[in-house]
N, C-alpha and C positions, 0 to 999 in steps of 0.2 A: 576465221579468215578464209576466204573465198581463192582458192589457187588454182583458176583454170585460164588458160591459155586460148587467145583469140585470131583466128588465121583466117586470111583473103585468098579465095582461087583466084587465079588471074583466069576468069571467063567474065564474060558478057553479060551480066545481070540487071535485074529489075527490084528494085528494094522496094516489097510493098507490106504496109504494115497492119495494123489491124483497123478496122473503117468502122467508124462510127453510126454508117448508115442501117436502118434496117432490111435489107435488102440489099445484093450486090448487084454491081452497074451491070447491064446484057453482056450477055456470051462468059461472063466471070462467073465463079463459084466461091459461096463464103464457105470455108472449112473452119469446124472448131474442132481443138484438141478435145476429146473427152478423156483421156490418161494416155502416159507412157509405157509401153507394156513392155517389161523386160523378157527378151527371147530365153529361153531351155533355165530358166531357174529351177534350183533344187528340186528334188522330189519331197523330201524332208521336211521342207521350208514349216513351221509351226507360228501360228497364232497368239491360240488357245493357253497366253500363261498373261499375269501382269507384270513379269519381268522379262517385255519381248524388247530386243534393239531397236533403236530407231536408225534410219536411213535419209539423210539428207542428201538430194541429191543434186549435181551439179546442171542445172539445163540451160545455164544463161550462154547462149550459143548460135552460130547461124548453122542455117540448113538449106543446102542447096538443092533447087525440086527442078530436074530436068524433065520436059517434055517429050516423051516417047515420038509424037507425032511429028513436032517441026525438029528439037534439039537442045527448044531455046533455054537457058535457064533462068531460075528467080532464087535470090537469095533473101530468106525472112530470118529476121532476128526473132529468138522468142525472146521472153523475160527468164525472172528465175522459176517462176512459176510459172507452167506453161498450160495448165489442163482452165481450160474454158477459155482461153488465148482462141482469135480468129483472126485471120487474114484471107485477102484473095487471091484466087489463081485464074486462068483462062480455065473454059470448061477443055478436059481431057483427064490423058493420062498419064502420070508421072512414076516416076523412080526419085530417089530421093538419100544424103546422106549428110550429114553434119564432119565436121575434120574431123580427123580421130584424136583424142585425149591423150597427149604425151607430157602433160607436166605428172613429174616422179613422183610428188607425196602431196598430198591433198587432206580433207579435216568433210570434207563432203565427198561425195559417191560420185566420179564424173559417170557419163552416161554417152553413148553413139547412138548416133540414131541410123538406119539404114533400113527403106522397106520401098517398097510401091504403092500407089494411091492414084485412086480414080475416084474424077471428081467430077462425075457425071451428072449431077442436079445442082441445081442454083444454090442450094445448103444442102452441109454435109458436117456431120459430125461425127469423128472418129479418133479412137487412137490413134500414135504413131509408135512404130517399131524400132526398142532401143536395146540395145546390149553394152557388156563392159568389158573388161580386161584385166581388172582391178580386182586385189585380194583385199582385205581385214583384217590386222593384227590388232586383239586389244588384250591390254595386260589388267588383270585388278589390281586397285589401288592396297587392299594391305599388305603390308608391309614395307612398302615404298615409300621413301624418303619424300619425292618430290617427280615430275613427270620425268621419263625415261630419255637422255636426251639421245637423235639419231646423230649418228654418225655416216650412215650411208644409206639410200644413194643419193643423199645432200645431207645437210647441218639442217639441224633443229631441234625440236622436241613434239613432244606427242599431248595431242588434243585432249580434251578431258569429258566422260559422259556418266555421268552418275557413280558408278563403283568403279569406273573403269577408264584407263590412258589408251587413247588410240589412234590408227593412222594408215589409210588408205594408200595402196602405192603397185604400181604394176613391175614395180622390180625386186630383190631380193633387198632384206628389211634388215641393218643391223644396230641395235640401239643398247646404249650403255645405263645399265638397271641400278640405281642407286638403294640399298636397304634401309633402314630406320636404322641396325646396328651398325652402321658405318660402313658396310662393305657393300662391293662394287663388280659384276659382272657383266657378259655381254652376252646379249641374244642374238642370234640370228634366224633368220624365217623365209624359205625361198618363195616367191610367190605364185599361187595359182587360184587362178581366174573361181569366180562365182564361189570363193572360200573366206572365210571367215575362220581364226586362227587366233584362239583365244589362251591364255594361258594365266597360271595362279601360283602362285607361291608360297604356301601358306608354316609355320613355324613346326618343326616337330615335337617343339617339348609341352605343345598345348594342342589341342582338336580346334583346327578351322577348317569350317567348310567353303568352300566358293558358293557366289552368289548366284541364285536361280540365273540362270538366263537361256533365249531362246531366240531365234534371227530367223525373222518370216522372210526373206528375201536369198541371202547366203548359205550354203550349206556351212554350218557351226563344226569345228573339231573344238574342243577343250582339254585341255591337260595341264593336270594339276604335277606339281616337281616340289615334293617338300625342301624345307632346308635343312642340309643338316647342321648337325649343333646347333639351326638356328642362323648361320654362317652363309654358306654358299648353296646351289641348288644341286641334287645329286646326278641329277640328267643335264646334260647339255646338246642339245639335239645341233647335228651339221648342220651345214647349210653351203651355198653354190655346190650342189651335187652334181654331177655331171657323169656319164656314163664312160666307159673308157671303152674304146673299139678295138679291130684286130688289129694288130696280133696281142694285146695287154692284157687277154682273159685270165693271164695267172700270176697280175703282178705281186711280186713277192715285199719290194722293200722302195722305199723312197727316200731322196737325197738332195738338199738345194745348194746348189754353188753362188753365191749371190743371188740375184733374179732367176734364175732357170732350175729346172728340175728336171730331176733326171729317174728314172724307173728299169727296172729288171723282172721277167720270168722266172718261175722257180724252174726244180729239174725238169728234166727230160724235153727242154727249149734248147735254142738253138743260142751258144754266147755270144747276145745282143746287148748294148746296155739301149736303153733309149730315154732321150731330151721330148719331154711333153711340155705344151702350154700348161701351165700353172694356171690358170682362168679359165680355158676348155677342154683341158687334158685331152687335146687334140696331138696326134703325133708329131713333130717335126723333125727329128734326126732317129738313123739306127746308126746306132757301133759298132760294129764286130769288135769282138776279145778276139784276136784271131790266132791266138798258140796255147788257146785251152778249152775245155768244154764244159758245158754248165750237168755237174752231177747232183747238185741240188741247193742252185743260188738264192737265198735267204732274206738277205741284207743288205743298207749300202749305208758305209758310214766315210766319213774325209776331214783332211787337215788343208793347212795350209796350200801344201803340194802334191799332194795324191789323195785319191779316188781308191774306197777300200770295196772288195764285193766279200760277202760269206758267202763260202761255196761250204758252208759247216750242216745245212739240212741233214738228219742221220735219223729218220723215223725207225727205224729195225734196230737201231744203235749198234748196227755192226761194221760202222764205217772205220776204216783205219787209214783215209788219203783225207782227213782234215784238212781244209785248208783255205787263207784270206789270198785274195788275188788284189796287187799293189798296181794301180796303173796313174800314171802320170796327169793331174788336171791338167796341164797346157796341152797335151797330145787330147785330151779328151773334149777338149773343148773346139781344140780347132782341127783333127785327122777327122777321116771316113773311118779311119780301121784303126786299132792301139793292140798294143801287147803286155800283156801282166807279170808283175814277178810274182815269184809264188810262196806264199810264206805259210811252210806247215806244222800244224800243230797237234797237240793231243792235250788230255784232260788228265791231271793227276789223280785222278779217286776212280777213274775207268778199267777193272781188270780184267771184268765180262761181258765177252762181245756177241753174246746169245742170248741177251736178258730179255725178253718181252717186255716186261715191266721195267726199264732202263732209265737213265733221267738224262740222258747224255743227247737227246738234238738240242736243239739251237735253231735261233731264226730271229734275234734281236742283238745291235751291234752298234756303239757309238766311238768316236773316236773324244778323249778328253785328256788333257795333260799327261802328255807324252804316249798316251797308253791307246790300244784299244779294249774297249768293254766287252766283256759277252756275258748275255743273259740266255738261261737256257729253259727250256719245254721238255719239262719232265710228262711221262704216258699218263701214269694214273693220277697224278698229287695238284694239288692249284699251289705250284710255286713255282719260284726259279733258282738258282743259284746262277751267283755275278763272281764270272772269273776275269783275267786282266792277260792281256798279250802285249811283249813289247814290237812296236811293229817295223823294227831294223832287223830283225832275225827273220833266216831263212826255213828254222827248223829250232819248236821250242815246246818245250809241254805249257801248260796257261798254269797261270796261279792263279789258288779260288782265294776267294776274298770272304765270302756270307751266305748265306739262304736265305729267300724269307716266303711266307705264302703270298698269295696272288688271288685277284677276285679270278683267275680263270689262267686259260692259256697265255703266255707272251708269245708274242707273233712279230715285234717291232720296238724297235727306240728312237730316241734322239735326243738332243742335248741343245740348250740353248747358247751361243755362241761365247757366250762369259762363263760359262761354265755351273752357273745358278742353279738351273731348274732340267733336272728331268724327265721324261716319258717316256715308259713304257705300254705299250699298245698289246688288246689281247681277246678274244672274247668268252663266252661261256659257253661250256659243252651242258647244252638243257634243251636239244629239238629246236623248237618251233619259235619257243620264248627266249631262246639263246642271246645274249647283248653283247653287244660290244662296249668296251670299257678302257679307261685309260687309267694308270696308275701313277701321278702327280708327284714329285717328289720336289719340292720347290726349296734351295738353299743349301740347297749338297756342296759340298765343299771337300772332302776326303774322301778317299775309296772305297768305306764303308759306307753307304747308303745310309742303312737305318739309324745309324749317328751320327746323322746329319738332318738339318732345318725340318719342314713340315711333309710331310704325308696325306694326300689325298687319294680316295678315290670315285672316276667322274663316270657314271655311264653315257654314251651317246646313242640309245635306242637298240631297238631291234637291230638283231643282223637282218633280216629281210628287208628293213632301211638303209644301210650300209652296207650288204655282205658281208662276207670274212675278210674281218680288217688284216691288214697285214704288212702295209709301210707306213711310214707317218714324218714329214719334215716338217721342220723349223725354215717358215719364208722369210719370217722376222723375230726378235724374241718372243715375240707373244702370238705371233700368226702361224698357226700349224696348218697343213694339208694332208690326208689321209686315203689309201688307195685300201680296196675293198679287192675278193680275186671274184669271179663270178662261181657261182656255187647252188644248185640242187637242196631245196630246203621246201620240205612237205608238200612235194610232189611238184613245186614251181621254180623254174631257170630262171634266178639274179643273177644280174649283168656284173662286170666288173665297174667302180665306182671311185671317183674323186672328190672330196668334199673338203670340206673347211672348217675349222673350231678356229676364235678366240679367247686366248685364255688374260685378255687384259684386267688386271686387277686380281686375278686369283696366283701370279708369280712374281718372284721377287725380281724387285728392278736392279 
């Protein structure tokens, strides 16, 4: 199906088409296409395989050829096929461009055309100069139930080309992945231009390979995401990534109040809360705390009526001023400036405060039936233990509940607003290969975690994709948003980072 979109300049034109004569009338010039040559393609780009993609491209289009000389313009329709296509112009010189392709998702390649052309002899035959804007996502078909349907940024489904479902689109891609075993997740893929963005899912409890393939045109990424048990895929790569600016280079935690989100700096910042766009993790409000100071804020978790921060950061574990700062949502949403209560605590199994090897910071904190949660960041161990605060007390030790290990550090949580499902956020201390990861707990129901529903855990790529994850909210039960701090990793400065997972279909409703 052909989905390209057809637009009229309001100027002055001359619609002439292609002439049947051998010869064009005096002072005109016959021009034939001889190819469309796409501008700065890959270096990459390969041939040389019989499993190369093919490219159907969009060129059924008008192109308007302005005269350098007088002004004038002429608008020639091509066909779909444009190469040996002729029409005529007045002899000169022209400039030249077709509208630009803005329908979202397309099943062919749209194409722009934009160049100069001088049409200085009676015939002439030449290419014309087309570039695109447009990325490629194609997913192989095994293990898929049936084509992947999108969900954004329109309703459909995706095309089909030999081993592969696919679908061309100049904006971020997110489509609901049906498996042969019944189960059901969701992709997302940000788009960029002149890519090609293939992916595989192939079974862990058997060896499959993915299908040769090779895109003479696109630069090709490929990545294969087994499943495990067979079930779900172990990576779930962001998507709408977005960069976060000054002053949010050290966001520590993240929190959504209905539609809006709200972000904090860890220590040694100044106590701001701050309201970002949730879409462009653009700034829009700062806070002041303005009757306390940030010694090393962590977290942000809320109920109904208040806004919780962890001020509990304790990397030396020689902290002895613990403490959640309680500040008002209506003050918070509608004042310039809010004031906190202070509600301090200590850990019942803490009785040395000189320990290098300590398990006592913190930096992950949900608020769930009646209580607040903490999850803690032991130095040396990949675990956490989950202690519980009641949060009317001004001054309380926590009660621990459990341990358990962890693929890595906890750095964050959150809870889906029924209470169902969940996440812990965290990465791995491994250099360069280090990931960031989430820890899925979907069906929780009691204080004890691990006696509770299912257990997952999902990587979302390199931290040099992400950075050091470190907040993570709930927009909707199943739409989480994740902030990254910027960080120093094998000798290169990542930015600070807002991005997005769906987890529709891998939590309980």
């Amino acid at each position: 199906m052909q989905l390209f979109k057809k637009y009229l300049f309001p100027v002055l034109v001359i619609l002439l088409y292609s002439c049947e004569k051998e010869k064009p009338q005096p002072g005109f010039a016959k021009i034939t296409i001889s190819e469309i040559h796409l501008q700065n393609p890959p270096a990459n780009g390969r041939v040389n395989t019989n499993q190369s993609w093919t490219h159907e491209f969009s060129y059924n289009q008008r192109v308007t050829f302005t005269s350098v000389e007088t002004g004038q313009t002429y608008l020639i329709q091509l066909p779909d096929n444009p190469v040996g296509f002729s029409f005529e112009l007045p002899i000169g010189t022209y400039s030249y461009e077709s509208n630009p392709s803005t329908t979202e998702i397309s099943t062919t390649l749209p194409v722009d055309l934009t160049g100069n052309l001088s049409a200085s002899s009676p015939e002439l035959v030449t290419p014309l100069e087309g570039s695109t804007n447009y990325h490629l996502l194609s997913i192989q078909k095994t293990n898929l139930e049936s084509p992947p349907r999108l969900i954004s940024p329109q309703d459909g489904v995706m095309a089909s080309q030999g081993d592969f479902f696919y679908i061309y689109s100049w904006k971020t891609i997110l489509a609901e992945i049906q498996l042969t075993q019944g189960q059901r997740f969701r992709l997302g893929v940000d788009p960029q231009p002149f890519q090609h963005q293939s992916f595989f899912y192939p079974k862990s409890s058997r060896p499959e390979v993915p299908t040769d393939l090779v895109d003479p045109i696109f630069e090709l990424s490929r990545r294969t995401f087994p499943l495990v048990e067979d079930s779900y895929p172990q990576v779930f790569p962001p998507f709408h990534r977005q960069e976060l600016g000054f002053p949010l280079g050290e966001t520590s935690g993240l929190e959504a109040i209905g539609n809006r989100l709200f972000t904090i700096n860890d220590g040694g910042n100044l106590p701001e809360v701050f309201e970002i766009s949730p879409e462009s993790g653009s700034l829009l409000r700062i806070i002041p705390v303005k009757n306390v100071s940030n010694v090393d804020w962590e977290d942000l978790a809320s109920n109904d009526t208040h806004f919780f921060i962890g001020d509990f950061g304790n990397n030396l574990g020689n902290r002895k001023d613990l403490r959640i700062l309680k500040i008002s949502i209506g003050d918070l949403l509608s004042n310039n400036g809010v004031n906190a209560e202070v509600l301090e605590f200590s850990y019942p199994d803490q009785a040395d405060f000189d320990d290098p090897n300590h398990a006592f910071d913190c930096e992950a904190m949900v608020f769930w039936d009646g209580k607040l949660h903490l999850f803690t960041k032991p130095v040396n161990t990949n675990e956490t233990t989950h202690y519980t605060l009641d949060p009317m007390l001004s001054n309380q030790v926590a009660m621990k509940v459990e341990s358990f290990s962890t693929a890595g550090k906890i750095t964050g949580a959150d809870v889906t607003s029924d209470g169902k499902n969940l996440i812990l956020l965290g990465y791995e201390l491994a250099g360069i290969s280090s990931r960031s990861f989430m820890e899925v707990f979907s069906g929780w129901n009691t204080d004890q975690i691990l006696n509770s529903g299912q257990r997952y855990t999902f990587y979302l790529g390199s931290v040099a994709a992400t950075s050091q994850t470190e907040g993570i909210a709930f927009l909707h039960n199943k739409k989480l948003k994740i902030s990254g701090e910027s960080i120093s990793l094998g000798g290169a400065s990542l930015p600070a980072r807002l991005f997005e997972v769906d987890l529709t279909g891998l939590l309980e409703d």
